[in-house]
C-alpha positions in Angstrom: 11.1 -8.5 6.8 13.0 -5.4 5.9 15.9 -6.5 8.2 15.7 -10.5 7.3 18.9 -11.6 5.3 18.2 -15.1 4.2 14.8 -16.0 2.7 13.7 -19.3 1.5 17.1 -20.4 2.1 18.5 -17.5 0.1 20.9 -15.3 1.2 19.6 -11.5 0.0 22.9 -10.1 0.4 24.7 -11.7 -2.0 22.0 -11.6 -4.8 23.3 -11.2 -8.3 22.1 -7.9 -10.4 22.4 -8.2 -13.5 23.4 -5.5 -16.3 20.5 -4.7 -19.1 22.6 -6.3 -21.9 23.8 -9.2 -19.9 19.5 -9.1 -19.4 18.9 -9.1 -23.4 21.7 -11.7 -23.5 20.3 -14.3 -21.2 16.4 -13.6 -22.3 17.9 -14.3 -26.0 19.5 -17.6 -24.6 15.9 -18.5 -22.7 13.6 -18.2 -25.9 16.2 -21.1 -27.6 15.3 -22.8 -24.5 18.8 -22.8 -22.2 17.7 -23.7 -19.0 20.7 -22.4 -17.7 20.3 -19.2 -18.5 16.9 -19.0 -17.3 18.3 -20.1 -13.9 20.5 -17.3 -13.8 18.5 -14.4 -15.1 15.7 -15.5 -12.4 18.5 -15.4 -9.7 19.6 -11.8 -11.1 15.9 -10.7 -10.6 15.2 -11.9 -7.5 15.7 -8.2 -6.3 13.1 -6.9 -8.1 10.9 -9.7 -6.0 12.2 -8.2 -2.7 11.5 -5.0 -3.6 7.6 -6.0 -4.4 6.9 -7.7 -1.5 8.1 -4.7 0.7 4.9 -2.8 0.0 3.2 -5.6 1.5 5.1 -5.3 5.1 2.4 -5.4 8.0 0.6 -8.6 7.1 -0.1 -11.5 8.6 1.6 -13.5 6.2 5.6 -14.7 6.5 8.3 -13.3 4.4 9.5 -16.3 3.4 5.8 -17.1 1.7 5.5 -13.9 0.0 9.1 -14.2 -1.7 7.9 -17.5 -2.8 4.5 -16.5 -4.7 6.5 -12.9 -5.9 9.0 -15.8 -7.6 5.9 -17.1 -9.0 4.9 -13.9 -10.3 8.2 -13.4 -11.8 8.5 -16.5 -13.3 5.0 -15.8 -15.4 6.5 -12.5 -16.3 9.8 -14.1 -18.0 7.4 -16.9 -19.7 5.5 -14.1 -21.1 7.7 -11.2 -22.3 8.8 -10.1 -25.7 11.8 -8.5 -26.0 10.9 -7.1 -29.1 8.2 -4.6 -27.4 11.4 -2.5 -26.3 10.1 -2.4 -22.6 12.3 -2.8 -19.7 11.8 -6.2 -17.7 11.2 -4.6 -14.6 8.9 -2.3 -16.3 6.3 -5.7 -17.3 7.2 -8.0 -14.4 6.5 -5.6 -11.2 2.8 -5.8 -12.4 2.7 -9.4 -12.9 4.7 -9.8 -9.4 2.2 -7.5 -7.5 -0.6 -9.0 -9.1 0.7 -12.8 -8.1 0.7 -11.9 -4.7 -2.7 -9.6 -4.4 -4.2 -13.3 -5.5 -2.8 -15.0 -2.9 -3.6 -12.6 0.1 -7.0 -12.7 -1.2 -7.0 -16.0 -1.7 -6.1 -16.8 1.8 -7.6 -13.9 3.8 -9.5 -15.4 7.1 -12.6 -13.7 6.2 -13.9 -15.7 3.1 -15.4 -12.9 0.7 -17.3 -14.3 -2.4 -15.6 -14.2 -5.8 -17.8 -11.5 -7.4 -16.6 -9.1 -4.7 -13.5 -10.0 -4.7 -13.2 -9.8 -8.7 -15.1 -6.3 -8.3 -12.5 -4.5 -5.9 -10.0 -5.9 -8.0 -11.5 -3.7 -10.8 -12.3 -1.1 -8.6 -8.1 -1.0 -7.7 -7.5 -1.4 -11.3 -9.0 1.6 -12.4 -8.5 3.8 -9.7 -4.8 2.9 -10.5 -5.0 3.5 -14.4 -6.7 6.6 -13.8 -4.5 8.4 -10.9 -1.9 7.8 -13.2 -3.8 9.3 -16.4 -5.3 12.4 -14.1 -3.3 12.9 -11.1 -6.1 12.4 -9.2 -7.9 10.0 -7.7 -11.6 9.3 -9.1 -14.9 9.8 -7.5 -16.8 6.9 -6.0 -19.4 7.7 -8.6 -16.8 7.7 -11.4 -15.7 4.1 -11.1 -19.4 3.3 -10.5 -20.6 4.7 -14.1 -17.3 3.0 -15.3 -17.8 -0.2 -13.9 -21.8 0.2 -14.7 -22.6 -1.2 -10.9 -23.5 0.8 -7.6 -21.7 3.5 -6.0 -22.8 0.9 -2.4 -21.3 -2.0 -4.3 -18.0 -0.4 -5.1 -17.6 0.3 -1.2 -18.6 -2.7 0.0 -15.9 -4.4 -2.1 -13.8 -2.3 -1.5 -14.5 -3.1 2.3 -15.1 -6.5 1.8 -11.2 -7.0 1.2 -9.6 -5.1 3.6 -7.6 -7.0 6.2 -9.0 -7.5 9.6 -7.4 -6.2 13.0 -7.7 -6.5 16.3 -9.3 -3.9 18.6 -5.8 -4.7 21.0 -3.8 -3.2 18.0 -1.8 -0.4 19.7 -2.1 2.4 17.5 0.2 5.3 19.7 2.8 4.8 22.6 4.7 8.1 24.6 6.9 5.8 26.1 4.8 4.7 29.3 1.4 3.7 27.7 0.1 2.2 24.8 -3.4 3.3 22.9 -5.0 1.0 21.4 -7.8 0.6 18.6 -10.9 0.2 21.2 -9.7 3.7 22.8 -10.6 5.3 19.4 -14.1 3.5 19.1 -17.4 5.1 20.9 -18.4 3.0 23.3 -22.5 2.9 22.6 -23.4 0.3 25.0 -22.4 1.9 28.1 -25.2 4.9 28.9 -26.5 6.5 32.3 -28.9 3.8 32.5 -26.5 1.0 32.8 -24.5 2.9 34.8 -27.4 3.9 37.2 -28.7 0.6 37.6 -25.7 -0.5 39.7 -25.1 2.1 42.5 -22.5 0.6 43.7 -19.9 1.9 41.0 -22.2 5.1 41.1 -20.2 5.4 44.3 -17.4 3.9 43.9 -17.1 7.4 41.5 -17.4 9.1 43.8 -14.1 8.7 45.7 -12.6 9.2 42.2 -10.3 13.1 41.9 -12.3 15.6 39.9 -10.3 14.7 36.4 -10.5 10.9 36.7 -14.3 11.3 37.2 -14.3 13.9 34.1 -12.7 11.5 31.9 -15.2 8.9 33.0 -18.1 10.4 32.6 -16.7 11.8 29.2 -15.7 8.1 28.1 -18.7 5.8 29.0 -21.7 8.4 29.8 -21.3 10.5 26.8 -19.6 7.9 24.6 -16.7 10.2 23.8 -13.3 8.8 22.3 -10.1 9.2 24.1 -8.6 12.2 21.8 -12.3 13.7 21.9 -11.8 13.9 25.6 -8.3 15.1 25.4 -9.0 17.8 23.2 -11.7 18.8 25.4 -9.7 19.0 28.9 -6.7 20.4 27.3 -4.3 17.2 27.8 -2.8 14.7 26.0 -4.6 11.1 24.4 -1.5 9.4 26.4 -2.6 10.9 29.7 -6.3 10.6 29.1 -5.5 6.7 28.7 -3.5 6.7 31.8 -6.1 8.0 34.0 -8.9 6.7 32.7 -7.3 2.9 33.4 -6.2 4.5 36.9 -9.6 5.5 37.3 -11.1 1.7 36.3 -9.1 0.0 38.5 -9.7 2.4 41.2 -13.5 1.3 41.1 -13.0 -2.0 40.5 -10.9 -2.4 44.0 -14.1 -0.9 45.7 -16.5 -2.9 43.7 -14.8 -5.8 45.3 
């Protein structure tokens, strides 16, 4: 999205940016109701828009449909300012902006999460926000509990609740041969000596395995080990760990057959 010059038709290169008195100017002109002028101080924000969204890179969702509910956002924010607070515009739309499009991921996340959690991460983010910036720290789970008088288990679970899902292919790590993905960081539980032992087949199909491809085997599915657990332990790298442990899979899987 970072690289992507026209969105929603509109070129990004050429946007206007506009002066803070030619701002006051034009917001003047708005509140008597010049359409004109509203047009052109929306184009002459449109930047502020781009630079929301790009905190939101990494999504699922299409740059094109972000820029178009940040627009929303900003188009509540010049409905609802008042010059005569002596705050910068930039300063009272980025809010509004963010908080236009945090209800539209939510609103559209494939995981449906029921309202009341939803509303209560919200808060949670809220005030974890307000008081980072008031402490320079973040707060304790038990903090926003007492200030949001619920559970420290129901701020988690919100918090949780709302986080986007991914897929165990996700490569996390690449040294310029292999990828590592997700599911080599996750324990594999299911896999113990008593599945293994029950077909002897693959017992010895191991066995024609080299010493360090049997290692990381037994490491990886009998002890339940992660792939930088392993590597740590043997003294290599996660990269190679994932190259011969595949090695080592599809080594027994052409004697299986």
């Amino acid at each position: 999205m970072i690289n992507k010059v026209e969105i929603c038709g509109v070129n990004t290169s050429k946007l206007p940016i506009l002066t803070s008195k030619e701002k006051e100017e034009l917001f003047i002109k708005i509140k008597k109701g010049d359409e004109e002028a509203r047009q052109t101080f929306i184009n002459g924000n449109l930047r502020l828009v781009l630079s929301v969204i790009q905190r939101f890179l990494g999504r699922s969702e299409a740059a094109d449909d972000l820029f178009q509910v940040g627009c929303v956002g900003l188009i509540k924010a010049i409905d609802n300012f008042d010059l005569s607070q002596n705050v910068q515009f930039s300063t009272y739309a980025v809010p509004m902006i963010i908080g236009e499009v945090r209800r539209y991921l939510r609103d559209n996340n494939t995981i449906r999460v029921s309202r009341s959690v939803r509303d209560l991460a919200y808060k949670v983010i809220q005030y974890k926000e307000r008081y980072t910036k008031e402490n320079g720290r973040e707060p304790t789970i038990e903090q926003i509990a007492k200030e949001l008088e619920t559970t420290k288990e129901d701020v988690a679970f919100s918090l949780d609740a709302i986080q986007d899902p991914i897929s165990l292919q996700e490569p996390i790590y690449n040294d310029g041969t292999d990828n590592i993905y997700i599911m080599d960081q996750v324990r594999d539980t299911k896999n113990s000596d008593e599945l293994w032992a029950e077909n002897m087949t693959i017992i010895q199909a191991m066995k024609k395995l080299n010493n360090k491809e049997k290692e990381i085997i037994i490491k990886r599915f009998f002890d339940g080990k992660t792939q930088m657990e392993v590597a740590n332990e043997i003294g290599i790298s996660q990269a190679q760990v994932s190259r011969l442990e595949k090695n080592a899979i599809s080594h027994i899987r052409r004697l299986y057959k």
